[in-house]
N, C-alpha and C positions, 0 to 999 in steps of 0.2 A: 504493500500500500504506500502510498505517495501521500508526505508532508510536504509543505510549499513553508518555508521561514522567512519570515518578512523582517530580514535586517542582515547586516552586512558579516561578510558571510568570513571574514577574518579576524576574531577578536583577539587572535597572536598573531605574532609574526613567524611564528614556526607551529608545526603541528596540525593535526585536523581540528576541524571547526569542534567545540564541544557538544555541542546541539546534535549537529549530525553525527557525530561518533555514538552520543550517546541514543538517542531514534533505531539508529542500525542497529542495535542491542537488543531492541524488541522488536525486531524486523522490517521495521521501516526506511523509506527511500527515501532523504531527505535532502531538501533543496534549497539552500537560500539564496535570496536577489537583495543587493544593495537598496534600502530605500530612502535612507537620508544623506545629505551631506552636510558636512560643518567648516562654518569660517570662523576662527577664532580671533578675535578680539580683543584689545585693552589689553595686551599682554605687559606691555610697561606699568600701566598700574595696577596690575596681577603681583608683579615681582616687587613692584618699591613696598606692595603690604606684606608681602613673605620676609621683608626684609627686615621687618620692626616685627619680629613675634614679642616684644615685650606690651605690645600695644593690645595684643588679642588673649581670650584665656582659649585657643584653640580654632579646630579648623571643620567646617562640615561639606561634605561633597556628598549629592543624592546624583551623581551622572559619574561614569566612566569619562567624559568628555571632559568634564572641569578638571581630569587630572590629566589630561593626554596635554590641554592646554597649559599647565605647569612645564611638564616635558618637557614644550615645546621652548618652553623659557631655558631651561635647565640645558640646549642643546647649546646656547653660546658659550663659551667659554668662560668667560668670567665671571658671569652670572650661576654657572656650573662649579667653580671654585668656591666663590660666595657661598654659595649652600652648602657644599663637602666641607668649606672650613669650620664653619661656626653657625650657618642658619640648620640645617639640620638636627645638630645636635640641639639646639634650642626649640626648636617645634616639639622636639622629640619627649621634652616635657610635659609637655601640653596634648590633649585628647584630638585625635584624629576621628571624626563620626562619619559614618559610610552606612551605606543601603544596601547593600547586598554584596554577595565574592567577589562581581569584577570588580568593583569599585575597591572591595578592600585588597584585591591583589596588586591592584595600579600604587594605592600607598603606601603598599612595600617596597613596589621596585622603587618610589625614591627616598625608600630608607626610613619614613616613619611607621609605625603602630596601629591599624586599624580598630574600632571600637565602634560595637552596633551593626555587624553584618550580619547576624541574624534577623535582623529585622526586616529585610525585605520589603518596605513600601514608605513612604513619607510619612505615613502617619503614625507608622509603630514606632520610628527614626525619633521622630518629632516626641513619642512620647518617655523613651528612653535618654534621650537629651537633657530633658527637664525633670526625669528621676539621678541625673547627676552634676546637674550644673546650678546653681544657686543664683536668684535673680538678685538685678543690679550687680553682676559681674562684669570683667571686659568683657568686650563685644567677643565672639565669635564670628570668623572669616568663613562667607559663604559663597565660592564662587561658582557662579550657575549659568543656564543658559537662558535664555530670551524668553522662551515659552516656561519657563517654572512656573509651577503650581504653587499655589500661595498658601498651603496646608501648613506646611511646615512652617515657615514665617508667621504666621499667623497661630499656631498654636505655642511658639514661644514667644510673642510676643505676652499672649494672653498671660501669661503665667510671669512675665517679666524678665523674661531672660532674653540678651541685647542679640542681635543678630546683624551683622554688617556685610548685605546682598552684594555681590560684584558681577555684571553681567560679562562672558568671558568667551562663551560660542552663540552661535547665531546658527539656526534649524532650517533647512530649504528641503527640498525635494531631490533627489539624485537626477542627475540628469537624464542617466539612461533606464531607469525606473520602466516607462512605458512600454520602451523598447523589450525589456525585459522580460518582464511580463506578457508579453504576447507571443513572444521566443518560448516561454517555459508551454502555455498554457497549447500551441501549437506542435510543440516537440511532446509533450508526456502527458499532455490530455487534464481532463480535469482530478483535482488530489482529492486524497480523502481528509484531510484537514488542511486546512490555513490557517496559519498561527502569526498574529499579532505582536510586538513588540513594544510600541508605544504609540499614545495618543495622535502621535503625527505620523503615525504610519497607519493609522487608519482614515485619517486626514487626506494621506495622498493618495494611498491603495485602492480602498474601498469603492469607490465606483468604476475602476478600470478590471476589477475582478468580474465586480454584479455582472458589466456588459463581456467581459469575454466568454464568464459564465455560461449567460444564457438561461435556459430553463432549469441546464441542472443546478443551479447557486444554492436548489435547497439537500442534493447532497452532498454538500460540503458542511465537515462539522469543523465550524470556527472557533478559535482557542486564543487565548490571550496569556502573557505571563506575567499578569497581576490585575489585582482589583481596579484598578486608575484605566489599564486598558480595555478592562472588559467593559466598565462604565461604558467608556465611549465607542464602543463596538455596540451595545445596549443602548445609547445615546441614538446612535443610527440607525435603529430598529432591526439589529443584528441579533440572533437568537446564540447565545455563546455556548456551547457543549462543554467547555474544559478552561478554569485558571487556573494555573502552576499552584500551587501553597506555597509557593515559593520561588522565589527568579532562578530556579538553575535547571541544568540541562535533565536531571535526574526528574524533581518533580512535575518537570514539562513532560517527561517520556510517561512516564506513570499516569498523567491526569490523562494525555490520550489514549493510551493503550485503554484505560477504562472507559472514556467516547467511545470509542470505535469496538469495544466489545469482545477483544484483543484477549487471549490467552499469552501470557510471557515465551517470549522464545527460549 
């Protein structure tokens, strides 16, 4: 049976995609198409605030992307030094909060501690934040992208705890998205799920599916990998079969194989 993955189909730069590694496990065919692209942003005033950690009690990233955007700072050299010498070791004091594995594998590779990857969605994030952070403390460094959800700001705010937003990528559509999609849907026909990844990939997907669809759009059972996606697949009057419990490739393979009605390989 044929998965279609709606997101970019490299989340290392070595290795098989984990998604599809792990699909294959329970016998599934799986396929992902790039659907978003990112321009990243403000990187100069991303760094002048990594530079003052004595300014912040800490750092939160709910996107893999707010820290690919670090990286990308970290790639110049002296900015790369600056942080090996002495901004590292200093962050490294202070609570790194993250939403899920990728997110906390990214702020390993640059050397700090993750805390709150079990939590899995903005609002678990948001609430395990404010079961360790004390209000009227320094701000915490929040660097996000353009379309954030305003769950999380907004539930520490409530509670008093400072939060200092930095907008840092910017969300578009891939260019070759359509192109894509009608390559897949004309090469291997229609799948048996289509899984979701984020708001803005049902944004841009969702009606280049319905029409290549056709009639059969209602067997397809649609899948999301989390609550915030499924809403807006729900939002669009999309009947959802399957959310992960959780952002990873495991609970994504499990929620379908129980869709589709699937004995374990």
């Amino acid at each position: 049976m044929k998965v279609l993955l709606l997101k970019d189909p490299k989340d290392k730069d070595s290795g098989a995609d984990p998604y599809v590694k792990e699909l294959g496990l329970y016998g599934f065919e799986a396929t992902s198409i790039p659907v978003l692209s990112f321009e990243f942003i403000s990187l100069e005033s991303l760094f002048e605030k990594l530079s003052h950690p004595e300014a912040y009690g800490g750092l939160v990233f709910t996107s893999p992307r707010a820290l690919e955007a670090i990286k990308i700072c970290l790639k110049e050299n002296s900015k790369n030094k600056a942080w090996s010498k002495s901004l590292k070791q200093k962050w490294s004091t202070k609570p790194a909060y993250v939403v899920g594995k990728a997110t906390a594998s990214l702020v390993e590779e640059i050397g700090l501690t993750p805390h709150g990857e079990k939590s899995g969605n903005a609002e678990k994030l948001a609430d395990y934040v404010c079961s360790r952070e004390k209000p009227d403390s320094s701000d915490l460094l929040f660097p996000c992208g353009a379309l954030k959800r305003e769950v999380l700001p907004t539930a520490l705010r409530e509670k008093g705890i400072p939060l200092e937003s930095l907008t840092v990528y910017q969300t578009t559509q891939h260019p070759h998205l359509e192109e894509c999609l009608s390559s897949y849907f004309s090469q291997q026909g229609i799948p048996a799920s289509v899984v979701f990844f984020s708001p803005s990939g049902v944004k841009f997907c969702l009606q280049h599916i319905q029409k290549l669809s056709g009639d059969f759009i209602n067997h397809i059972k649609f899948a999301a990998i989390g609550p915030t996606t499924a809403e807006a697949l729900e939002a669009a009057g999309v009947p959802v079969s399957c959310t992960a419990e959780s952002p990873t490739p495991q609970d994504l393979a499990t929620g379908i194989q129980k869709a589709l009605h699937l004995q374990n390989c």
